[in-house]
C-alpha positions as CSV (number, residue, x, y, z in Angstrom):
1,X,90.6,6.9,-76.6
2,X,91.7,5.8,-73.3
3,X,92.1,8.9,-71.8
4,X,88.8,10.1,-73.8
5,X,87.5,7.6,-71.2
6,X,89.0,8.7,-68.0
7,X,87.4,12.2,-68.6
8,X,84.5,10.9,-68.7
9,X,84.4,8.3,-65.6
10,X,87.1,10.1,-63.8
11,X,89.0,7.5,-61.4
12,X,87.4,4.5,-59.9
13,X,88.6,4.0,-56.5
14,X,88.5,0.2,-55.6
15,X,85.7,-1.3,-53.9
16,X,83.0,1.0,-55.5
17,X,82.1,4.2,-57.8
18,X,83.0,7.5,-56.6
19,X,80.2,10.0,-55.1
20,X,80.0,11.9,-58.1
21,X,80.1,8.8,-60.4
22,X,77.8,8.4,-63.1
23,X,78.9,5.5,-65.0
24,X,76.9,2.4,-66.1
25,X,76.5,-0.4,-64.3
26,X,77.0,1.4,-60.6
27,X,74.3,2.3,-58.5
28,X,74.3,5.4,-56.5
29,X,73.5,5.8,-52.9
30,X,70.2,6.9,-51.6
31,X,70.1,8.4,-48.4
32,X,66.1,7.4,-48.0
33,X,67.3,3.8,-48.3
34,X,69.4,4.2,-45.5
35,X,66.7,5.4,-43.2
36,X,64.7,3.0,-43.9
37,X,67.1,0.2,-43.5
38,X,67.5,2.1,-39.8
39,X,63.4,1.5,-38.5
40,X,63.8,-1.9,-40.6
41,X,66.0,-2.6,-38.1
42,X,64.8,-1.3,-34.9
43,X,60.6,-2.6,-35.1
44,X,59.6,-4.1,-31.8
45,X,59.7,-8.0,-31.4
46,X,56.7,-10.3,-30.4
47,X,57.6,-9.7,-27.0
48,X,56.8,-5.6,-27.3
49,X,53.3,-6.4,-29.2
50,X,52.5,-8.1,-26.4
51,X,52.7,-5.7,-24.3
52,X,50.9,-3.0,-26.0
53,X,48.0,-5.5,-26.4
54,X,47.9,-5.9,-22.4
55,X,47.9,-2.5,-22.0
56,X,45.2,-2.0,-24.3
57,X,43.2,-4.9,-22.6
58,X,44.3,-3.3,-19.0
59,X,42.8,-0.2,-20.6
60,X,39.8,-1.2,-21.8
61,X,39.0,-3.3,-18.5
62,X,39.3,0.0,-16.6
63,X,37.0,2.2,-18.8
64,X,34.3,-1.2,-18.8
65,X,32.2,0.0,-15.9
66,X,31.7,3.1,-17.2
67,X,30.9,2.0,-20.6
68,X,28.9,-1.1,-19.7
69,X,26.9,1.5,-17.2
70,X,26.5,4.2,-20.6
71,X,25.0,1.0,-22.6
72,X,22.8,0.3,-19.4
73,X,21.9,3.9,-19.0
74,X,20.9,4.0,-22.9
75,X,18.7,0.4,-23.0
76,X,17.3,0.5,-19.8
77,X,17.3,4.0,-18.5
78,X,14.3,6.6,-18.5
79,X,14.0,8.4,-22.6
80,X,15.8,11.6,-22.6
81,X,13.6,14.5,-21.7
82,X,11.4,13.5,-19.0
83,X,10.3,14.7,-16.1
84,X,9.2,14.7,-12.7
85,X,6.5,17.6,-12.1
86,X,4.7,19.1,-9.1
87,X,3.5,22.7,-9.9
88,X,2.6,22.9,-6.0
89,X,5.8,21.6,-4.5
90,X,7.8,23.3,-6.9
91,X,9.1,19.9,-8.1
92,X,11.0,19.5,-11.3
93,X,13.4,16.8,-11.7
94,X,15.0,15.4,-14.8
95,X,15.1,11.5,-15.0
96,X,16.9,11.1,-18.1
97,X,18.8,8.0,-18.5
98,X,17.8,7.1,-14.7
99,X,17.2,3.7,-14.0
100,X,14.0,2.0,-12.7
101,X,15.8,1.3,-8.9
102,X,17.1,5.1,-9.0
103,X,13.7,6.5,-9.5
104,X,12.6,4.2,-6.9
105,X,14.6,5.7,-4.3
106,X,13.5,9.3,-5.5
107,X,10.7,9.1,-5.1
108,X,10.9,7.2,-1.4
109,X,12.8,10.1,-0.5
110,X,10.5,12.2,-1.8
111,X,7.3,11.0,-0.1
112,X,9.6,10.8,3.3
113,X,9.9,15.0,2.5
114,X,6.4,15.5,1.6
115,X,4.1,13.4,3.4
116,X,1.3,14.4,5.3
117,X,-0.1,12.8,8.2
118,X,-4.1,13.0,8.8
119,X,-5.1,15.0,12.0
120,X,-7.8,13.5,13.8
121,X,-10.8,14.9,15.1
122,X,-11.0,15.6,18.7
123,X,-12.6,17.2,21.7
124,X,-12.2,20.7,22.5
125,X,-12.7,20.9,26.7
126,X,-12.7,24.6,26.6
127,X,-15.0,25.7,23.9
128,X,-16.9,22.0,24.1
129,X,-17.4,21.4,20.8
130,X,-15.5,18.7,18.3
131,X,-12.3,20.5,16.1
132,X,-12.9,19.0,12.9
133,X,-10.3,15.9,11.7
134,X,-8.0,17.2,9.0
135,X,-6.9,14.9,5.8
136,X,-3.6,13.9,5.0
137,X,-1.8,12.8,1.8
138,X,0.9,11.0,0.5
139,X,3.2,9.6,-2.5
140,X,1.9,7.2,-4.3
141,X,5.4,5.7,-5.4
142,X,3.4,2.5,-7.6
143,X,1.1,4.6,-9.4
144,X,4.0,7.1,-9.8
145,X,6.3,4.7,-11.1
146,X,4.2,3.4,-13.5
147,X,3.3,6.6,-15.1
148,X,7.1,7.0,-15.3
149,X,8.0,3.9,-17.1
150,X,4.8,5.0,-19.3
151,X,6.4,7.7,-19.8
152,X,7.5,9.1,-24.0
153,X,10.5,11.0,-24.5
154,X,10.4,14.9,-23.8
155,X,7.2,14.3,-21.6
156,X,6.4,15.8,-17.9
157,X,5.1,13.0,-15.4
158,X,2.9,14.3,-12.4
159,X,3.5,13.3,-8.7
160,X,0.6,11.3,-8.0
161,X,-0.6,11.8,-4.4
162,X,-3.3,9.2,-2.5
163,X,-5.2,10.9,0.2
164,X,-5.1,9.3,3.7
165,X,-8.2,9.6,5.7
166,X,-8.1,10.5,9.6
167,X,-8.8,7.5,11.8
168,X,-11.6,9.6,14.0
169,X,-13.6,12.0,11.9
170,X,-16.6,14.4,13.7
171,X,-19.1,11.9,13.1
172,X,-17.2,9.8,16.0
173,X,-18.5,11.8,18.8
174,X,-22.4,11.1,18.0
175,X,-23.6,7.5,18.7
176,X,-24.9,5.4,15.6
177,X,-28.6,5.0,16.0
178,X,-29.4,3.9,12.2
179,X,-26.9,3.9,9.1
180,X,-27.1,5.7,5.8
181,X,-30.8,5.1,4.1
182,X,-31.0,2.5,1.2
183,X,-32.0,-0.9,0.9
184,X,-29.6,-2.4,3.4
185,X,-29.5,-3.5,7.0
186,X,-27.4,-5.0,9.6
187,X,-27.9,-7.9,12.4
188,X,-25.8,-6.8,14.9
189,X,-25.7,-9.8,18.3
190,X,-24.5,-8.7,22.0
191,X,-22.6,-11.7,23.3
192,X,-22.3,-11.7,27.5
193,X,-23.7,-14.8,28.6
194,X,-23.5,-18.7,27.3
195,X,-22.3,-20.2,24.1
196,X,-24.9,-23.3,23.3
197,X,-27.0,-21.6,20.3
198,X,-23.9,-20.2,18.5
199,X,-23.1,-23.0,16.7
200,X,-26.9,-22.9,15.5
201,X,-26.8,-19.2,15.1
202,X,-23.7,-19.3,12.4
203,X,-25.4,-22.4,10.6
204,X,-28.6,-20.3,9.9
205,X,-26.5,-16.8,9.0
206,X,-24.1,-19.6,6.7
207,X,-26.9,-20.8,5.5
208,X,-27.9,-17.5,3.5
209,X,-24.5,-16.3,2.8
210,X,-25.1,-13.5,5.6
211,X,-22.3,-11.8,7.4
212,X,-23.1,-10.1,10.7
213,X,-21.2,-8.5,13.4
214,X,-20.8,-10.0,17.3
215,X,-19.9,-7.5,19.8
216,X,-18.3,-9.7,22.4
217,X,-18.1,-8.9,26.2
218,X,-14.6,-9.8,27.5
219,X,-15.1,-11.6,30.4
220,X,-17.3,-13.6,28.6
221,X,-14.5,-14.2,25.6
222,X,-11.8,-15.3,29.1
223,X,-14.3,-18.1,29.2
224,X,-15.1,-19.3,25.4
225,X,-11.3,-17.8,24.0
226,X,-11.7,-20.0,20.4
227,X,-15.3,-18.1,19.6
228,X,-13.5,-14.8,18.8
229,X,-10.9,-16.3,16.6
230,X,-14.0,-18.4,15.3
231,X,-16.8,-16.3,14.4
232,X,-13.8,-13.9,12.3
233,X,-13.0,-17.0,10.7
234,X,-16.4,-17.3,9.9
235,X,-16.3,-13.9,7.9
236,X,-18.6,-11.9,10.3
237,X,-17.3,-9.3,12.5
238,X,-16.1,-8.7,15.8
239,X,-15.8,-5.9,18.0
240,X,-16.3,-4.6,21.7
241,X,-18.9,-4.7,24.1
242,X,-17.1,-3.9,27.1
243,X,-14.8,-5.7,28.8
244,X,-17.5,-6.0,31.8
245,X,-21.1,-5.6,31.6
246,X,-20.9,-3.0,33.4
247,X,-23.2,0.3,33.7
248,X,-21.2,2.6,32.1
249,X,-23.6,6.1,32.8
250,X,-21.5,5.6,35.8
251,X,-18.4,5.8,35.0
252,X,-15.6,8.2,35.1
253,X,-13.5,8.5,31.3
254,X,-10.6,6.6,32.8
255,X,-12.9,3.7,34.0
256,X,-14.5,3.7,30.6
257,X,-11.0,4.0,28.5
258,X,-10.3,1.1,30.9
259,X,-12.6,-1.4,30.1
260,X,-12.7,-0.6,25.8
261,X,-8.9,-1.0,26.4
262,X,-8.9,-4.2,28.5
263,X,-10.9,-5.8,26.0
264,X,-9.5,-4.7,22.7
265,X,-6.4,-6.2,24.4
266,X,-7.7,-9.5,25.2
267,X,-9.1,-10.3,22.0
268,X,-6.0,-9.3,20.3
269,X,-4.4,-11.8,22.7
270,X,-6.9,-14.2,21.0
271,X,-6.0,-13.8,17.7
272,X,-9.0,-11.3,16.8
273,X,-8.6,-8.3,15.3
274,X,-11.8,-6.5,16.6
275,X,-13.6,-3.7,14.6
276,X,-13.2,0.1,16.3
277,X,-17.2,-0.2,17.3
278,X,-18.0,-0.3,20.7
279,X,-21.6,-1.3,21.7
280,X,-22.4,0.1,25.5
281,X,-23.8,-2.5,28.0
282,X,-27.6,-2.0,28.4
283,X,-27.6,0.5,25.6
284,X,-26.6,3.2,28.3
285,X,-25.5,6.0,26.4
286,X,-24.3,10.0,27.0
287,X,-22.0,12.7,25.7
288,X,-18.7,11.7,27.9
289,X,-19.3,8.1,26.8
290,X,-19.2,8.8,23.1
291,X,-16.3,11.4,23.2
292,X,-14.2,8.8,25.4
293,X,-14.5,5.8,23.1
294,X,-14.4,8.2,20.1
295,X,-10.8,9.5,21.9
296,X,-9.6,5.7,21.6
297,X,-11.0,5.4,17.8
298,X,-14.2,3.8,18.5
299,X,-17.6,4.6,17.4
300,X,-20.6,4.5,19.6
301,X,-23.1,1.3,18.2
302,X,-26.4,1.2,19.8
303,X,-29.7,0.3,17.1
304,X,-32.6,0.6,15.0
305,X,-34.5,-2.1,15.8
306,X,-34.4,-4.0,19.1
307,X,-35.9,-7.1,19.1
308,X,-36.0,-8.0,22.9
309,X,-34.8,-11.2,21.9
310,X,-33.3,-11.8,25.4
311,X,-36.4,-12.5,27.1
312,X,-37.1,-15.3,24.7
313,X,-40.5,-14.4,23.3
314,X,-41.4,-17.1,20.2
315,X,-39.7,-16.8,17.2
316,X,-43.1,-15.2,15.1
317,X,-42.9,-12.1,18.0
318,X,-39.4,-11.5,17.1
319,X,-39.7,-11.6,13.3
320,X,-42.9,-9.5,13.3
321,X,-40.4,-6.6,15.4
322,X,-38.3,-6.4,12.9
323,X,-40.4,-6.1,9.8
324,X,-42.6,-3.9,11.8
325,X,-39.8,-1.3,13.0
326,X,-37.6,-1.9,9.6
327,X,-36.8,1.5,7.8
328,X,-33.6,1.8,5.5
329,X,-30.0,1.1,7.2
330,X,-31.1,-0.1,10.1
331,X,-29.3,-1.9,12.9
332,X,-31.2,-4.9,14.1
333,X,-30.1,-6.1,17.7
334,X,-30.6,-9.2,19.0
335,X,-28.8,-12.3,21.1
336,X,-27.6,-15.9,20.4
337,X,-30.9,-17.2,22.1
338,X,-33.2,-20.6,21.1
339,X,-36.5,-18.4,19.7
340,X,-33.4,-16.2,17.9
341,X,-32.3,-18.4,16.1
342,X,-35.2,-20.4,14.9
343,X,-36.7,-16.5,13.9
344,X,-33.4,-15.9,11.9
345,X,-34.2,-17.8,9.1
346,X,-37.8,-15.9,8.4
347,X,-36.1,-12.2,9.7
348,X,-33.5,-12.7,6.1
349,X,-36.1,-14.2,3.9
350,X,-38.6,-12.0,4.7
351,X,-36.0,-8.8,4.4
352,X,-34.6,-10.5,1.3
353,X,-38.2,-10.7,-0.4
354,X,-38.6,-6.8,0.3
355,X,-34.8,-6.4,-1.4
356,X,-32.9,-5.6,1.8
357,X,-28.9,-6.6,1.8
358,X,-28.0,-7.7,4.7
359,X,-24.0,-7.3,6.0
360,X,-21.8,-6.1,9.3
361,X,-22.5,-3.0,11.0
362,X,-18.9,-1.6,9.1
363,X,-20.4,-2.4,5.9
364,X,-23.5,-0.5,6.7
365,X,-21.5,2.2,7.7
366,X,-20.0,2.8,4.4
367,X,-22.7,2.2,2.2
368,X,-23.2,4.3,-0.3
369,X,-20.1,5.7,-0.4
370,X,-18.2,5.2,-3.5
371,X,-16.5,2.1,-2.2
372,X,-20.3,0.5,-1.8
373,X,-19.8,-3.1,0.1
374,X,-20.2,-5.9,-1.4
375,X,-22.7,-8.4,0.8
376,X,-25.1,-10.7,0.5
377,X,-28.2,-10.2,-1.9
378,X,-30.9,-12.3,-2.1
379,X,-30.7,-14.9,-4.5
């Protein structure tokens, strides 16, 4: 029996079984045990988990600008598919993902490419006649931008373009006799001399909610320099009669340019901006004249009606001349004198009873037009 056994178990050496032992009771060595008793004993301590979480943190705060920029990109930024079009400049331009600022500045740099400055009309000296004022055009970044931010996914957005009108057109170089015909006038006052009925004169105009227009001479405004800045204040307008009541049939085109420039300059000094209408002393009036002030962007005044106000007939004579020589747009002259303005208040309620609105030579000037003024109706 004994060495029945020994065959069986073969030798045990001390301290453990043999490799090719089978008996009961030992266990046999696995080498996948020992392996994993190795990475048992070589995972990182605390210390190494730090690290890796700074580096991922250092990682992350490096790709943050970029990602924060893709979320602002995809909450703020134009819908995927849009465009801006211009069939006639050729313009195509994706805006995907752009933001509000960045379409901004493409577009400013845009109309600073493709803007279009007005040409104005102007004399020809060699073939005398007047070359025709050309219109311009430009961006209209607003209207543009709006459209944009309208704007659904996959959709084209048109440039929108504003026209910009010349500052002297043809109808500069003939004087203004009589605006367009409709049921609307303007009182129009040459100022050269004194100041006492003024005050008077705007009290009967306030009076009826009337705006008119003062053509002021400037060596007159040297000497009363608050009624410029006062009668604008007022809401009538201002503009030129000459810096000196001069005759200006006389003059040469540099003497002329001289005295619109001189007092254009002084009632700027004043604190008036002054309308681009310049009413000749004594009504004197020829083809130099109006080409040289329409040159400088001023249009040549004169009138409709003139009531002769300066001699100082009664206040009845100097109504009854205007209702009698009324037609539609005119230009009514007068002059702050006593009979004028004790005839003013009959002159606007008489006109207001036949429907006439009554507002500055500018106003008059654009009636209309599309962009009809509004004035002062009768109540």
């Amino acid at each position: 029996m004994p060495r029945l056994l020994r065959g069986v178990a073969g030798p045990v050496k001390a301290g453990g079984a043999s490799s090719g032992d089978t008996g009961i009771g030992v266990r046999p060595t696995r080498p996948y045990l020992a392996r994993l008793s190795w990475v048992t004993v070589r995972l990182p301590g605390p210390w190494l988990w730090l690290l890796a979480v700074l580096a991922f943190l250092l990682a992350l705060a490096a790709a943050w600008p970029h990602l924060s920029e893709r979320w602002e990109r995809w909450r703020h930024g134009m819908p995927p598919g849009v465009h801006l079009v211009d069939a006639e400049q050729g313009i195509r331009l994706g805006l995907a993902g752009y933001l509000s600022a960045e379409v901004q500045a493409q577009l400013q740099d845009l109309a600073v490419r493709l803007n279009k400055a007005p040409v104005n009309a102007r004399w020809d000296p060699v073939r005398e006649q007047v070359i025709p004022e050309q219109p311009g055009r430009e961006v209209d970044v607003e209207a543009t931008m709006q459209a944009i931010r309208n704007a659904r996914r996959g959709s084209d957005v048109q440039l929108v373009w504003k026209p910009v009108p010349p500052r002297v057109t043809r109808s500069f170089f003939e004087p203004v006799r009589q605006g367009p015909p409709g049921p609307w006038a303007a009182l129009m006052f040459n100022v050269a001399w004194g100041e006492e009925h003024l005050p008077a004169l705007l009290k009967a105009l306030a009076g009826f909610n009337v705006q008119a227009t003062f053509f002021l001479d400037g060596q007159w405004a040297q000497k009363f320099p608050e009624w410029g800045r006062k009668l604008q204040e007022s809401g009538h307008e201002v503009a030129s009669h000459g810096f000196r009541h001069d005759h200006v049939e006389k003059m040469d085109p540099g003497s002329l340019a001289s005295l619109i420039a001189e007092n254009e300059r002084l009632l700027r000094r004043q604190g008036v901006q002054p309308a681009p209408l310049f009413a000749p002393p004594y009504g004197e009036v020829n083809g130099q004249i109006v080409r040289t002030a329409a040159e400088m962007g001023y249009r040549t005044i004169l009138w409709t009606v003139d009531t002769v106000d300066w001699k100082r007939p009664p206040a009845a004579v100097i109504a009854d001349r205007v209702f009698r020589r009324y037609v539609p747009g005119s230009l009514i002259l007068m002059h702050p004198t006593e009979p004028t303005v004790q005839a003013l208040p009959i002159i606007i309620q008489g006109l207001h009873q036949k429907g006439v609105r009554l507002m500055t030579v500018s106003q008059l000037l654009e009636a209309g037009s599309p962009r009809e003024p509004s004035s002062a109706h009768p109540d």
